[in-house]
C-alpha positions in Angstrom: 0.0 0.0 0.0 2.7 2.1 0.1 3.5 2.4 -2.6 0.1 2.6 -4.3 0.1 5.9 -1.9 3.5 7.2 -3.3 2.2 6.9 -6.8 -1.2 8.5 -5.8 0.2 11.2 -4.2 2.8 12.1 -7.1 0.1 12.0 -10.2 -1.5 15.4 -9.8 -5.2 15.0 -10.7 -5.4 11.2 -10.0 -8.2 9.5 -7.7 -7.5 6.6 -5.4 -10.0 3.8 -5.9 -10.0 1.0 -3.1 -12.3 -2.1 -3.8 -13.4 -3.0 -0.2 -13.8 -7.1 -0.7 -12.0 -7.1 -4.2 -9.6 -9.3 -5.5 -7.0 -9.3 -8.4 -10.5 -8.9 -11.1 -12.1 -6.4 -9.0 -13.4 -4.7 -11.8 -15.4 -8.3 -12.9 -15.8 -9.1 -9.1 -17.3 -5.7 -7.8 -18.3 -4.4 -11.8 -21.3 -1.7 -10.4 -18.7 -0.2 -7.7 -16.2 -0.3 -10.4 -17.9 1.5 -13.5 -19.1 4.0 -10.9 -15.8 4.9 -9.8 -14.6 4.9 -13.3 -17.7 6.9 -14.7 -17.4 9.5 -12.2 -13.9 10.3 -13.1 -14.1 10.2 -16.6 -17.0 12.7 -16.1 -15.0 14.8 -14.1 -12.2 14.9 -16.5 -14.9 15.9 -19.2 -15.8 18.4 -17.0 -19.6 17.0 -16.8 
């Protein structure tokens, strides 16, 4: 986690996503949670 934290902190504009209960294929495990997190920052990147 540490460095996930270093990398985080050191991308200007980046988001930190943690899938509570995820494994390696969160995004197929926890898909709703997922494409929410992803929409959301795509739309505010798009400024919508």
């Amino acid at each position: 986690m540490e460095k996930t934290m270093e990398l985080y902190e050191g991308i200007p504009g980046s988001r930190l996503y943690l899938c509570r209960g995820g494994g390696h294929v969160h995004q197929w495990e926890q898909l709703p949670a997922y494409n929410e997190a992803t929409l959301a920052f795509l739309r505010e990147q798009a400024g919508t």
